[in-house]
DRENVO-116907 format. One line per 3 residues: their letters; for each residue y negated, x, z negated of N, C-alpha, C. Coordinates in nm, 2 decimals. Layout:
N
A	Y:X:Z:Y:X:Z:Y:X:Z; ...
//
This chain:
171
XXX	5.01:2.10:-11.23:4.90:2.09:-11.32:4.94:2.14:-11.46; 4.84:2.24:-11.53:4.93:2.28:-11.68:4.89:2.17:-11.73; 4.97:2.19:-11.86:4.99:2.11:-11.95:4.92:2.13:-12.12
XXX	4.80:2.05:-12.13:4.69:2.10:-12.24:4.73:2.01:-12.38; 4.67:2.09:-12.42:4.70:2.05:-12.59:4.57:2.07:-12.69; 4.54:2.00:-12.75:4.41:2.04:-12.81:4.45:1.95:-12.97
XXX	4.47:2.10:-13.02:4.49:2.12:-13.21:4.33:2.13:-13.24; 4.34:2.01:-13.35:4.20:2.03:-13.41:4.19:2.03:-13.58; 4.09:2.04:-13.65:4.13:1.98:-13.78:3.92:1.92:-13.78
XXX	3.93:1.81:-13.82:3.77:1.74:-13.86:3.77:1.68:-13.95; 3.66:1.72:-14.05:3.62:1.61:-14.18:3.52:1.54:-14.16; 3.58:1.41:-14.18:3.51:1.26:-14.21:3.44:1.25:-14.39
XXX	3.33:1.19:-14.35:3.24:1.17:-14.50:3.17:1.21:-14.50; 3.12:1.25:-14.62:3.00:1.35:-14.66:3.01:1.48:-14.59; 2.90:1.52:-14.48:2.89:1.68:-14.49:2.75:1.72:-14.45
XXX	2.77:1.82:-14.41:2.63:1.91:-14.41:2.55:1.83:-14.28; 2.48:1.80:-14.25:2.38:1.75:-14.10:2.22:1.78:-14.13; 2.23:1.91:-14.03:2.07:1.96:-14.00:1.99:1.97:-14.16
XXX	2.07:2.06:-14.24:1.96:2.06:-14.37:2.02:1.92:-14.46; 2.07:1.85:-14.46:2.10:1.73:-14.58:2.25:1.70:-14.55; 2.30:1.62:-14.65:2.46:1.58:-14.67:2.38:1.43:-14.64
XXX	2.51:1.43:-14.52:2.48:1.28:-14.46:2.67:1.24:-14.48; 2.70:1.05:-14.46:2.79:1.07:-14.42:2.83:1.01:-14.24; 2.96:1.06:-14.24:3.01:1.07:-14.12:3.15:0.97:-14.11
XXX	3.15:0.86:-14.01:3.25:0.77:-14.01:3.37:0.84:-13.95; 3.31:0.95:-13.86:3.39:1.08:-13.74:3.33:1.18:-13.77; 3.41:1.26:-13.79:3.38:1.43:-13.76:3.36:1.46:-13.65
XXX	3.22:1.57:-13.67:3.23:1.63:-13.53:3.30:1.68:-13.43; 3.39:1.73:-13.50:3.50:1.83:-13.39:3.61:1.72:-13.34; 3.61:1.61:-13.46:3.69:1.49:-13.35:3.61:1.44:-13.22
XXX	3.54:1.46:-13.24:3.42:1.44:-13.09:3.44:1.50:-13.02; 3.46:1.60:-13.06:3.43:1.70:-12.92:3.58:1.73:-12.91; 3.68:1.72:-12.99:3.83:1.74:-12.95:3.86:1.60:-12.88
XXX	3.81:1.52:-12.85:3.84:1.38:-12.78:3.74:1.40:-12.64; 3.59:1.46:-12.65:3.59:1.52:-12.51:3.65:1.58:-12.47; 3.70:1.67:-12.47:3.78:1.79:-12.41:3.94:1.67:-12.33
XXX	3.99:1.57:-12.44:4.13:1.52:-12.38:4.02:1.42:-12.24; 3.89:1.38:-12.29:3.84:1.29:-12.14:3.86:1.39:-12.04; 3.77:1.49:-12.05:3.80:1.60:-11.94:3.84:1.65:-11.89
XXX	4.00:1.70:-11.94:4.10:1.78:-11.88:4.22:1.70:-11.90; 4.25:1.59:-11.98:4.37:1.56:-12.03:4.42:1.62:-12.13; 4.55:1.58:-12.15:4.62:1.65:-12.26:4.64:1.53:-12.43
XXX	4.71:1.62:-12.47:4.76:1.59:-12.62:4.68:1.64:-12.75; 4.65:1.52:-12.82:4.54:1.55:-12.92:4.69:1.59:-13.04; 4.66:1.67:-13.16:4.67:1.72:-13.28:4.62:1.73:-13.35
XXX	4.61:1.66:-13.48:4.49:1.63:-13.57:4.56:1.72:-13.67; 4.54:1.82:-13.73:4.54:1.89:-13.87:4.48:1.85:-13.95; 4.61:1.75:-14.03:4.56:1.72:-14.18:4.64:1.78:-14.28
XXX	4.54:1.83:-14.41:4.59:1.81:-14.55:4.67:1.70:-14.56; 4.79:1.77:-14.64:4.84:1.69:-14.76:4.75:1.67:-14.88; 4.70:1.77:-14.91:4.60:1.72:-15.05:4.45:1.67:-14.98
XXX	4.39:1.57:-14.95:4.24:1.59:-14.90:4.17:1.60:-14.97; 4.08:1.69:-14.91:3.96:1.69:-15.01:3.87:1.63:-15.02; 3.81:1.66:-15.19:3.73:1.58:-15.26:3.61:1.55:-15.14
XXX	3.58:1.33:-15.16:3.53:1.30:-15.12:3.36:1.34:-15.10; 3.30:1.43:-15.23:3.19:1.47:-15.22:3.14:1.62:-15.14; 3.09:1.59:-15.08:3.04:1.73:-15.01:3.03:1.83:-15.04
XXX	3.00:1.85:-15.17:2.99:1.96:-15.30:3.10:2.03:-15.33; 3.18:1.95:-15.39:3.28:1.96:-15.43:3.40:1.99:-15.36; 3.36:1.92:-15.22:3.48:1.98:-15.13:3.46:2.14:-15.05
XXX	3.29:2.17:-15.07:3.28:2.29:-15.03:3.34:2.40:-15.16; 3.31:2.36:-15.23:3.38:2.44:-15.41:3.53:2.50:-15.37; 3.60:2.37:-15.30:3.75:2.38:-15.32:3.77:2.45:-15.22
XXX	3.71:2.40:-15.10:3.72:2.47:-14.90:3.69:2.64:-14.96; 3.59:2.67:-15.02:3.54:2.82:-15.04:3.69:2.91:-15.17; 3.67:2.81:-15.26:3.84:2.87:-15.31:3.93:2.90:-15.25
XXX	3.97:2.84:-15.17:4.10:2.84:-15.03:4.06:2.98:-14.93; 3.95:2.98:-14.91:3.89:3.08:-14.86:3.94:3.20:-14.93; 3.91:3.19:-15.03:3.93:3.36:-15.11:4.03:3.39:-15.14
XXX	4.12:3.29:-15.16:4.25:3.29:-15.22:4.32:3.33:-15.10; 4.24:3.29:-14.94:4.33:3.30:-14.79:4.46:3.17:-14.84; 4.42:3.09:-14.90:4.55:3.01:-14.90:4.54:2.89:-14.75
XXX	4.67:2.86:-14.80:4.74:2.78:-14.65:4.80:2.64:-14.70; 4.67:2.55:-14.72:4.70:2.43:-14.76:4.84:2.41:-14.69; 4.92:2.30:-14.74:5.01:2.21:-14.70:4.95:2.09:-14.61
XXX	5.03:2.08:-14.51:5.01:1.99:-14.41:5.08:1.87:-14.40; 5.04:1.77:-14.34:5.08:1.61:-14.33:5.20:1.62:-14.26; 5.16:1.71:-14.11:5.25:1.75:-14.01:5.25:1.90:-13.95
XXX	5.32:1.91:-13.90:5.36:2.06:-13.80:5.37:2.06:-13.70; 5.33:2.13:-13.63:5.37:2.18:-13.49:5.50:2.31:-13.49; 5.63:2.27:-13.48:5.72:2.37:-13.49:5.72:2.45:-13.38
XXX	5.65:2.42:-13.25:5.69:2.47:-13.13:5.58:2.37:-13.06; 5.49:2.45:-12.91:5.46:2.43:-12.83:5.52:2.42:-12.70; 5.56:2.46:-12.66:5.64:2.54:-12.56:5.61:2.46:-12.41
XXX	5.56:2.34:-12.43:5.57:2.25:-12.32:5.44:2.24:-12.30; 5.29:2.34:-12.32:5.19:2.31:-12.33:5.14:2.51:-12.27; 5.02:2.52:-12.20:5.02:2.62:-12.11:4.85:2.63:-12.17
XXX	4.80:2.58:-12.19:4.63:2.54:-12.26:4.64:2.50:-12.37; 4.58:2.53:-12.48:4.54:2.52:-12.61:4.42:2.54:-12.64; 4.34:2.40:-12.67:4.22:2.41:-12.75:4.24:2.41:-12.85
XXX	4.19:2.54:-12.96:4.16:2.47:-13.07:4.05:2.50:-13.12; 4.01:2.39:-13.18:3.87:2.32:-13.24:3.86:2.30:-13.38; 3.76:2.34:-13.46:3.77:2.30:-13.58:3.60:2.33:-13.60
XXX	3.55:2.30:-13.75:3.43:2.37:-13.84:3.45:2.51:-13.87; 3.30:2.54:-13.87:3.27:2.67:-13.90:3.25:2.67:-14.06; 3.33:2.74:-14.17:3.31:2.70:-14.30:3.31:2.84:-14.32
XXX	3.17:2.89:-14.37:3.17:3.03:-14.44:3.19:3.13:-14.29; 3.22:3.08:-14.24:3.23:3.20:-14.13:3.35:3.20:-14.03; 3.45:3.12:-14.10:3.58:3.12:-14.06:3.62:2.96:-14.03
XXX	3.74:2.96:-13.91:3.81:2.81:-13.97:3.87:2.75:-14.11; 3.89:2.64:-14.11:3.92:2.63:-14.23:4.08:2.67:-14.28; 4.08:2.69:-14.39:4.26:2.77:-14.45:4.36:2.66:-14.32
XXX	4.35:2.54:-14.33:4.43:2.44:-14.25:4.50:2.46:-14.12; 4.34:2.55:-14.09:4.41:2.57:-13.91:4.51:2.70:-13.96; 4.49:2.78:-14.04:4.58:2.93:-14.05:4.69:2.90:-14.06
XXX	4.69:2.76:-14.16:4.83:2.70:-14.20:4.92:2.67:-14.07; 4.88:2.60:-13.96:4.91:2.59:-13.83:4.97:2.67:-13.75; 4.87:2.80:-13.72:4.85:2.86:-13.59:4.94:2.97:-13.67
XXX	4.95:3.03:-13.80:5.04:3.09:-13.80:5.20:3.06:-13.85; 5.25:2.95:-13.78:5.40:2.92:-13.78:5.41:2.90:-13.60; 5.35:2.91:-13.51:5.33:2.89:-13.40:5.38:3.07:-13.32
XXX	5.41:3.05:-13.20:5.45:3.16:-13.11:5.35:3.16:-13.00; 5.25:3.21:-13.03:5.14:3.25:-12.87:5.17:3.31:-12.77; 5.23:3.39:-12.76:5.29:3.48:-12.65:5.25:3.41:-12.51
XXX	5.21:3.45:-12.43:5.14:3.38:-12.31:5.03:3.26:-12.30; 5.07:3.19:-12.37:4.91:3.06:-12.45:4.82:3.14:-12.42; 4.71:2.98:-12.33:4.55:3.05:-12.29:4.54:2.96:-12.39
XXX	4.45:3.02:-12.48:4.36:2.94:-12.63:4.25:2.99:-12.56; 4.16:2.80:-12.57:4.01:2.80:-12.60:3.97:2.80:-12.67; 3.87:2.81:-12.79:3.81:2.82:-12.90:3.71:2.76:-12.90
XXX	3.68:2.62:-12.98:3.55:2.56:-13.00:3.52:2.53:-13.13; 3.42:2.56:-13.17:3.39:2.54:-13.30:3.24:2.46:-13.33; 3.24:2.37:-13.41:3.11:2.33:-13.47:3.10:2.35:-13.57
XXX	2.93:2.37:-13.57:2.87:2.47:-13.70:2.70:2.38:-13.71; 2.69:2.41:-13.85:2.53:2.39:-13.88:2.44:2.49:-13.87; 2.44:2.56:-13.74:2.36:2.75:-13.78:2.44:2.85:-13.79
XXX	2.59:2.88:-13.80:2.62:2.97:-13.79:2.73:3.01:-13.68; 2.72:2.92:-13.55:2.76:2.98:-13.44:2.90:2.98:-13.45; 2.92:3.08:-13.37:3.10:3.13:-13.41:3.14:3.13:-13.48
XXX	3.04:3.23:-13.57:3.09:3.28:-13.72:3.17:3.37:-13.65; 3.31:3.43:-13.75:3.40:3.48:-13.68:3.51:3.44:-13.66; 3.47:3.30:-13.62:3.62:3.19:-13.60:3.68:3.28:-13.48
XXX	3.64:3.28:-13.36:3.74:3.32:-13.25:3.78:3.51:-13.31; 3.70:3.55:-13.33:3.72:3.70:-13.40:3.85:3.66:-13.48; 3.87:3.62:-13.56:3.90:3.61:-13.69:4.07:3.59:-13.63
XXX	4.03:3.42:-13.52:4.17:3.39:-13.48:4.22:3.45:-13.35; 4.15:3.54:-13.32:4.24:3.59:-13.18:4.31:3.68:-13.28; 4.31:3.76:-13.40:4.40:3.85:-13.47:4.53:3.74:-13.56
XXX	4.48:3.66:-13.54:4.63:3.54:-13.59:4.70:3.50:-13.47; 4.61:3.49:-13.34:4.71:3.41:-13.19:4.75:3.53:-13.11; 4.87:3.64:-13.16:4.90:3.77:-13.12:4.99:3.67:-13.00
XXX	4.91:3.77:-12.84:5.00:3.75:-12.80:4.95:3.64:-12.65; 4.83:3.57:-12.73:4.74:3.48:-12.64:4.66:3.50:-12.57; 4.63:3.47:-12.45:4.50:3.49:-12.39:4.38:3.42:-12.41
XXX	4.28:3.45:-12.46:4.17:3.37:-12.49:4.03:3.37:-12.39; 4.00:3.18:-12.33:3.92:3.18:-12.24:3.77:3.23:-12.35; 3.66:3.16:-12.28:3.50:3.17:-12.34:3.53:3.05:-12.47
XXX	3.44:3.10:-12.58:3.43:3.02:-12.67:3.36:2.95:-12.63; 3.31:2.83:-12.72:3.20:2.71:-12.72:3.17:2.69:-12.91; 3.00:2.70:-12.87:3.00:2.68:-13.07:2.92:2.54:-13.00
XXX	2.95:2.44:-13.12:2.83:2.32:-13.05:2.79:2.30:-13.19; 2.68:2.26:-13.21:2.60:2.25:-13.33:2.65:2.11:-13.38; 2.69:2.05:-13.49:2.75:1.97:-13.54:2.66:1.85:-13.55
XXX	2.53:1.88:-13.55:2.47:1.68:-13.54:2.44:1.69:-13.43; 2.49:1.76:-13.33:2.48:1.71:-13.20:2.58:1.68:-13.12; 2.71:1.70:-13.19:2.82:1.69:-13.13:2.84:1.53:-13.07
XXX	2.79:1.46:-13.13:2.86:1.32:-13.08:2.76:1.31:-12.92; 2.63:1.37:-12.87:2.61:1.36:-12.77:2.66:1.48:-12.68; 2.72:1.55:-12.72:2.78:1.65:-12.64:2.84:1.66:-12.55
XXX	2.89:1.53:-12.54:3.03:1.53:-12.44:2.97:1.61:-12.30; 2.93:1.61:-12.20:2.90:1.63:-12.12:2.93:1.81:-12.11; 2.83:1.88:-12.21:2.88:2.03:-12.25:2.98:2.05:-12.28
XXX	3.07:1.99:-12.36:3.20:2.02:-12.41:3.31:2.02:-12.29; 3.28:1.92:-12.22:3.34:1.86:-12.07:3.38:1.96:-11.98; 3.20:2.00:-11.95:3.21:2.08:-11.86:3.29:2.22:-11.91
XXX	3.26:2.26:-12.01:3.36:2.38:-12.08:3.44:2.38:-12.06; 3.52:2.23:-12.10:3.68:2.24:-12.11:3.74:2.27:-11.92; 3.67:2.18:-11.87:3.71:2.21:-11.73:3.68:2.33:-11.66
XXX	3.61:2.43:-11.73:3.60:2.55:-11.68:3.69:2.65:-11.74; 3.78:2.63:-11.79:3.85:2.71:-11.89:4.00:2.66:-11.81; 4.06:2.56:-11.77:4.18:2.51:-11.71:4.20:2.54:-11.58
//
Protein backbone atom coordinates (compact mmCIF):
# COMPACT_ATOMS: atom_id res chain seq x y z
CA UNK A 1 0.00 0.00 0.00
CA UNK A 2 1.77 3.51 -0.80
CA UNK A 3 2.31 5.68 1.59
CA UNK A 4 0.32 9.24 1.42
CA UNK A 5 1.02 12.49 2.69
CA UNK A 6 -1.12 15.42 2.44
CA UNK A 7 0.88 19.05 2.89
CA UNK A 8 -1.62 21.74 3.29
CA UNK A 9 -1.55 25.33 4.41
CA UNK A 10 -5.39 26.84 5.68
CA UNK A 11 -6.47 30.14 7.17
CA UNK A 12 -8.71 30.25 10.15
CA UNK A 13 -10.75 33.70 10.87
CA UNK A 14 -11.92 36.22 8.83
CA UNK A 15 -12.09 35.37 5.03
CA UNK A 16 -13.73 35.76 1.87
CA UNK A 17 -17.39 33.35 1.82
CA UNK A 18 -19.62 33.64 -1.26
CA UNK A 19 -19.40 37.57 -1.68
CA UNK A 20 -18.87 38.69 2.29
CA UNK A 21 -15.93 38.24 5.05
CA UNK A 22 -17.35 35.75 7.38
CA UNK A 23 -15.35 34.19 10.12
CA UNK A 24 -14.06 30.69 10.13
CA UNK A 25 -13.27 28.44 13.41
CA UNK A 26 -11.54 25.99 10.29
CA UNK A 27 -10.32 26.71 7.09
CA UNK A 28 -11.46 25.26 4.22
CA UNK A 29 -8.69 23.42 2.92
CA UNK A 30 -8.27 21.99 6.54
CA UNK A 31 -11.55 20.23 5.60
CA UNK A 32 -10.89 18.96 2.77
CA UNK A 33 -7.09 18.08 3.75
CA UNK A 34 -8.65 15.98 6.69
CA UNK A 35 -11.06 14.40 3.96
CA UNK A 36 -8.61 13.23 1.86
CA UNK A 37 -6.54 11.46 5.35
CA UNK A 38 -10.48 9.81 6.00
CA UNK A 39 -10.28 8.46 2.53
CA UNK A 40 -7.03 7.20 1.71
CA UNK A 41 -4.99 7.54 4.97
CA UNK A 42 -1.90 9.09 5.42
CA UNK A 43 -0.02 11.89 7.25
CA UNK A 44 -1.40 15.39 7.61
CA UNK A 45 1.23 18.57 7.29
CA UNK A 46 -0.10 21.75 8.23
CA UNK A 47 2.08 24.81 6.72
CA UNK A 48 2.32 27.50 9.09
CA UNK A 49 3.81 30.97 9.19
CA UNK A 50 6.12 32.01 11.57
CA UNK A 51 4.76 35.53 11.26
CA UNK A 52 0.70 35.06 10.96
CA UNK A 53 -1.17 37.08 9.44
CA UNK A 54 -3.04 39.95 10.35
CA UNK A 55 -6.25 38.82 11.93
CA UNK A 56 -8.47 41.10 9.62
CA UNK A 57 -9.28 39.87 6.21
CA UNK A 58 -8.25 43.12 4.63
CA UNK A 59 -5.30 43.40 5.83
CA UNK A 60 -4.18 40.02 5.55
CA UNK A 61 -5.11 40.09 1.90
CA UNK A 62 -2.76 43.60 1.71
CA UNK A 63 0.19 41.59 3.16
CA UNK A 64 -0.78 37.84 1.21
CA UNK A 65 -0.79 40.19 -2.19
CA UNK A 66 2.72 41.85 -1.11
CA UNK A 67 4.29 38.42 -0.71
CA UNK A 68 2.90 37.72 -3.93
CA UNK A 69 4.82 40.45 -5.83
CA UNK A 70 7.72 40.34 -3.87
CA UNK A 71 7.47 36.13 -4.81
CA UNK A 72 8.71 36.07 -1.11
CA UNK A 73 8.96 32.81 0.98
CA UNK A 74 7.63 33.45 4.32
CA UNK A 75 9.38 31.62 7.18
CA UNK A 76 8.00 28.64 8.50
CA UNK A 77 7.02 27.09 12.07
CA UNK A 78 8.27 23.78 10.49
CA UNK A 79 9.86 21.87 7.50
CA UNK A 80 9.68 19.16 5.71
CA UNK A 81 13.58 18.30 5.08
CA UNK A 82 12.76 15.20 3.17
CA UNK A 83 9.83 12.96 2.15
CA UNK A 84 11.21 10.06 0.99
CA UNK A 85 9.01 7.61 2.91
CA UNK A 86 5.77 8.90 1.21
CA UNK A 87 4.89 7.79 -2.66
CA UNK A 88 1.44 10.29 -2.73
CA UNK A 89 1.33 13.85 -2.05
CA UNK A 90 -1.61 15.92 -1.66
CA UNK A 91 -1.16 19.20 -1.65
CA UNK A 92 -3.85 21.52 -0.82
CA UNK A 93 -4.07 24.95 -0.11
CA UNK A 94 -6.31 28.56 -1.22
CA UNK A 95 -6.47 30.05 -4.30
CA UNK A 96 -5.07 33.75 -3.50
CA UNK A 97 -4.80 35.95 -6.67
CA UNK A 98 -4.36 33.03 -8.78
CA UNK A 99 -1.71 31.24 -7.14
CA UNK A 100 -0.95 29.30 -3.79
CA UNK A 101 0.06 31.13 -1.15
CA UNK A 102 4.10 32.37 -0.87
CA UNK A 103 3.95 29.51 2.18
CA UNK A 104 3.41 26.58 0.18
CA UNK A 105 6.68 27.85 -2.32
CA UNK A 106 8.43 28.11 0.91
CA UNK A 107 7.82 24.33 1.33
CA UNK A 108 7.73 22.55 -1.91
CA UNK A 109 10.79 24.24 -2.95
CA UNK A 110 13.35 22.80 -0.33
CA UNK A 111 11.71 19.35 -1.19
CA UNK A 112 13.06 16.68 -3.95
CA UNK A 113 10.03 15.50 -6.33
CA UNK A 114 11.68 13.28 -8.48
CA UNK A 115 9.19 10.33 -8.77
CA UNK A 116 6.28 11.95 -6.29
CA UNK A 117 2.59 11.53 -7.64
CA UNK A 118 1.36 15.14 -6.44
CA UNK A 119 -2.41 15.71 -6.34
CA UNK A 120 -3.42 19.22 -6.42
CA UNK A 121 -6.53 20.52 -4.57
CA UNK A 122 -7.32 23.84 -4.18
CA UNK A 123 -10.17 26.01 -2.72
CA UNK A 124 -11.29 29.13 -4.22
CA UNK A 125 -14.18 31.68 -4.04
CA UNK A 126 -14.69 31.82 -8.11
CA UNK A 127 -11.52 31.39 -9.39
CA UNK A 128 -11.08 27.70 -9.87
CA UNK A 129 -7.51 26.59 -10.21
CA UNK A 130 -6.28 29.73 -10.94
CA UNK A 131 -2.89 28.64 -11.90
CA UNK A 132 -2.21 26.85 -8.72
CA UNK A 133 -1.42 23.44 -10.42
CA UNK A 134 0.15 25.33 -13.56
CA UNK A 135 2.07 27.49 -11.51
CA UNK A 136 3.30 24.37 -9.16
CA UNK A 137 3.92 21.53 -11.52
CA UNK A 138 6.95 24.14 -12.70
CA UNK A 139 8.23 24.19 -8.84
CA UNK A 140 7.50 20.03 -8.35
CA UNK A 141 10.35 19.30 -11.28
CA UNK A 142 10.45 15.91 -11.56
CA UNK A 143 6.69 14.77 -10.19
CA UNK A 144 4.02 13.23 -11.66
CA UNK A 145 0.87 14.97 -11.33
CA UNK A 146 -2.72 13.13 -10.97
CA UNK A 147 -6.31 15.30 -11.93
CA UNK A 148 -6.66 18.46 -9.89
CA UNK A 149 -9.78 19.16 -7.74
CA UNK A 150 -10.86 23.03 -7.19
CA UNK A 151 -13.75 22.90 -4.46
CA UNK A 152 -15.42 26.09 -3.89
CA UNK A 153 -14.59 27.26 -0.31
CA UNK A 154 -18.12 27.73 1.47
CA UNK A 155 -18.77 24.50 0.38
CA UNK A 156 -15.94 22.74 1.52
CA UNK A 157 -17.00 21.68 4.88
CA UNK A 158 -19.86 19.57 3.04
CA UNK A 159 -17.53 18.25 0.61
CA UNK A 160 -16.23 15.47 2.03
CA UNK A 161 -17.86 12.93 -0.06
CA UNK A 162 -16.18 14.81 -3.49
CA UNK A 163 -13.04 15.31 -2.08
CA UNK A 164 -13.08 11.47 -0.94
CA UNK A 165 -14.06 10.18 -3.84
CA UNK A 166 -11.07 12.18 -5.69
CA UNK A 167 -8.56 11.31 -3.28
CA UNK A 168 -9.31 7.63 -3.77
CA UNK A 169 -9.21 7.92 -7.42
CA UNK A 170 -5.85 9.41 -7.60
CA UNK A 171 -4.11 6.37 -5.18
Amino acid sequence: MANNLIMYYSRTGENYVNGSVKTLAKGNTKYCAEFIQNAVGGDLFEIETVKDYPADYFACIDEAKAELQQKARPKLKQYLDHFDNYDNIFLCGPCWWGLFPMAIYTQVEKLDWNGKHVNVLVTHEGSGLGACERDIKKTCDGAVFGKALAIHGAEAPESEKTVGDWAKSQV
